[in-house]
N, C-alpha and C positions, 0 to 999 in steps of 0.2 A: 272509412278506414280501408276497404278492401279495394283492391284496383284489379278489378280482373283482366282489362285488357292491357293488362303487364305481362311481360315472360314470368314463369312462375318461377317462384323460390325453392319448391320441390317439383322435381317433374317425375312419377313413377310409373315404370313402363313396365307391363309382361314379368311380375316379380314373381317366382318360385322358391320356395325356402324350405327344404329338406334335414330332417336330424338325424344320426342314428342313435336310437335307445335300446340297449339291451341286443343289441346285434341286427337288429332291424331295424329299414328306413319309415320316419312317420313325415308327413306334407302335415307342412306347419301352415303355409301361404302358398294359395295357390290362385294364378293370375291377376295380382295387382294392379289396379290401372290408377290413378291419381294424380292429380295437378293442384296444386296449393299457392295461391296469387301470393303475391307481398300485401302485406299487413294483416292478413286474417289470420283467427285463430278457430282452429279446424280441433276438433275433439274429436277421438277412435275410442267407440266402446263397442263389448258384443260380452259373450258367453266367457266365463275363465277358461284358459287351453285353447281359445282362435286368435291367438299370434297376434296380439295390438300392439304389446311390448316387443315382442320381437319385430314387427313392422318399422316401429319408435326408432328400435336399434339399430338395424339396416340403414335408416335414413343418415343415423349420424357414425356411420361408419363402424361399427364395435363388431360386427359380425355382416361376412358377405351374401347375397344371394346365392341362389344354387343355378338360376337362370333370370334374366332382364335385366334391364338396367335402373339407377338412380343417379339423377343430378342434383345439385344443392346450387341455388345460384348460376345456375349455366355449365358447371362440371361435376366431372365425379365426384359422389359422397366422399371417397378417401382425398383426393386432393382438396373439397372442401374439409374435411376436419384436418389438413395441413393448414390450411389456411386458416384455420379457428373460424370459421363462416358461422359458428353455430355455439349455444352455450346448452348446458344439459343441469337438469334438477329431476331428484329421484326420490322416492319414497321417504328414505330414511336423509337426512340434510347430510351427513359426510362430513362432517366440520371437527379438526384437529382440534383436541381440546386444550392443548398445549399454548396453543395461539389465540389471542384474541379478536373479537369479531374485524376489526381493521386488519388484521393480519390473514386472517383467513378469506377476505374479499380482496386484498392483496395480492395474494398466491398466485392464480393467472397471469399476470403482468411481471409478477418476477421472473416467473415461469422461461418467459419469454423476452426478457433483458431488458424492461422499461424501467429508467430512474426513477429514483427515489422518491423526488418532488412529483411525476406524473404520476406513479403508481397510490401517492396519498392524498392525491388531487382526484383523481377516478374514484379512487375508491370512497373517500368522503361522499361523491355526489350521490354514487350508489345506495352509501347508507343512508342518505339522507331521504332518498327516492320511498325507502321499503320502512322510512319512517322508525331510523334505530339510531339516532345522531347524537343520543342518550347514553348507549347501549356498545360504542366503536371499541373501549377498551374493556369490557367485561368478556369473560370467555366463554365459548359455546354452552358450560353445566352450568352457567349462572341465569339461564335462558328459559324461557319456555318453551316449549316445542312449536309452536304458533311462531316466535321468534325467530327460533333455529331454522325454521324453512325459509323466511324472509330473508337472512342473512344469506343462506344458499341462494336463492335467485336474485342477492347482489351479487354474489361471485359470478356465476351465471354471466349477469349481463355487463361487468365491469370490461368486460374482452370489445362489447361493441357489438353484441353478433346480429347479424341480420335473420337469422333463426333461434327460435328458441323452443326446445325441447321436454318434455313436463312427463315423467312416468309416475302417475297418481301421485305428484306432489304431497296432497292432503290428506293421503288415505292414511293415514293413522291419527289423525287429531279428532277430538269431540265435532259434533255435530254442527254447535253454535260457533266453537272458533275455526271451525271449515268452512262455515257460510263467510265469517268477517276472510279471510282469505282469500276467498272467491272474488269478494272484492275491491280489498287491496290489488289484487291479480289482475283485475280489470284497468283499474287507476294506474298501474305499473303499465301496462300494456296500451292505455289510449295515450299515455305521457309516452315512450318509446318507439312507438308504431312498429315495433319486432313482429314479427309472423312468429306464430306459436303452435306448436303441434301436441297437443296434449291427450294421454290415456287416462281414461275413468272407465270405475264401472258404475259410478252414480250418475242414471239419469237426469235429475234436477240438475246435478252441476255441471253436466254438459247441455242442457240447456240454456240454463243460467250465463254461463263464457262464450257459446261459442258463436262464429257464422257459420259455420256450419259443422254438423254431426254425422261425421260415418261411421254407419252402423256394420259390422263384421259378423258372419257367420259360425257359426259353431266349426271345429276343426273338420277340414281345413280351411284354414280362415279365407272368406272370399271376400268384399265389399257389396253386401247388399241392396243397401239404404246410401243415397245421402240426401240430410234433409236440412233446407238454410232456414236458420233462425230470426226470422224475421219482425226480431224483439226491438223496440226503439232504446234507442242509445244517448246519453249515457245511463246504465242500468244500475242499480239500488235495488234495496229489500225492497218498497213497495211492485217494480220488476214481478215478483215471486205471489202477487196479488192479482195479475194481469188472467184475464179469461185464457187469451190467447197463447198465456207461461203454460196454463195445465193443458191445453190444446195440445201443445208441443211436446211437451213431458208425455201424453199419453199416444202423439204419433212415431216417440221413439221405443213406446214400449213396445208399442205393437208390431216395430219393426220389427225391433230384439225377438217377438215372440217368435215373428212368422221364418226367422234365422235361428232360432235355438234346435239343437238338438243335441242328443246323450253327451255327458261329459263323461269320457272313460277314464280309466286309471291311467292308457297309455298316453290318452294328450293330457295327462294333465302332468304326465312326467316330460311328456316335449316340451310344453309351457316354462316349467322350472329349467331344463336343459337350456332352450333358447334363450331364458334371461341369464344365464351362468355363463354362455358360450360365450370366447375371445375369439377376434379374428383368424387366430392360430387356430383354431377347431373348425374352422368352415371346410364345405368340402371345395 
């Protein structure tokens, strides 16, 4: 899946990202260096309050550095999110309840002035991808939350994008229906071959997805660790049985340990800042 001797799909150089909170500046990120090939999917975990989410954002444009650069594709992060180069899924799914799940994986392509026929053409195949082809005319509250995220990462990927963006998609579902998601996530992902950039703060699950795992430092966030997962493909629950799963699981804890340190009140208010901040607030 992974082609490393490709030009990469993110190229992060010398990233510095600064807030001000409460009248003072806190370093959210500080010297980011990262290169992310086409087709892999790269997982950022670390401590809450070292900037992974805010890293996330940066990449897809929502919020500027304060020094370095990013490219998406061979240009800048803002000319790629002109170009749609990238689709984004976020914690909470975002889905208009007004609309029905076709309608709301539709939205994109409206967005952007594609007919009729292609936008219910795309969009079927998405549904049909994330396994909801049941489910196209019911609406977001007739859903389960398991669902509601599935439906999100058709809209997501109905654009085409050759990146695909993941702020703890699953962090609000039970345990068991976060593993079945994990991998559906996978199935969506070896069918696609999208590069996927995903934040967790659960170890298993970024073991479980990813090729590799960068582990971040407590604030200000630095990249510690990255460690390739060298799990054979394609993965299932028995995957989560392998010697080699808790090998892994326990060389990113150790990362995570030897990069932890105090979580204060003030990055932990940078953290919420930087997921709140719009472009318009950068410095």
């Amino acid at each position: 899946m992974t082609r490393s001797d490709s030009a990469p799909v993110v190229d992060i150089r010398g990233i510095y990202k600064e807030f001000e909170v409460d009248g003072s500046r806190t370093l959210a990120l500080d010297g980011i260096d990262l290169a992310i090939s086409p087709g892999e999917f790269v997982s950022l975990i670390g401590p809450s309050g070292c900037g992974k989410s805010t890293l996330l954002r940066l990449i897809g444009d929502l919020t500027g550095p304060t020094r370095g650069s990013i490219e998406v594709n061979g240009k800048p992060a803002r000319q790629a999110r002109s170009d749609r180069d990238y689709g984004m899924v976020f914690q909470a799914p975002v889905l208009f309840d007004w609309r029905t799940i076709e309608a709301n994986v539709q939205l994109p392509l409206e967005i952007v002035g594609v007919g009729t026929d292609e936008r219910r053409r795309r969009a079927s195949e998405m549904i049909d991808l994330v396994e909801l082809s049941e489910f196209g005319r019911h609406h977001p509250w007739q859903l389960s939350g398991g669902m509601q995220q599935r439906a999100a990462i058709a809209r997501a990927l109905v654009i085409q994008p050759k990146l695909l963006l993941m702020d703890e998609p699953f962090g609000a579902l039970d345990e068991m229906t976060r593993e079945r998601m994990n991998s559906e996530l996978l199935r969506i992902w070896e069918r696609t071959g999208t590069t996927v950039v995903f934040v967790t703060h659960s170890i298993p699950e970024a073991v479980f997805l990813s090729s590799r795992v960068v582990v971040m430092s407590a604030r200000p966030g630095r990249l510690t660790h990255v460690i390739g997962i060298d799990l054979p493909r394609p993965r299932d629950e028995s995957t989560r049985e392998l010697d080699r799963y808790y090998e892994l699981v326990t060389e990113v804890r150790e990362a995570l340990k030897a990069g932890r340190g105090p979580v204060t009140e003030e990055s932990e208010m940078a953290a919420e800042f930087g997921a709140r901040v719009s472009p318009e607030h950068t410095p």
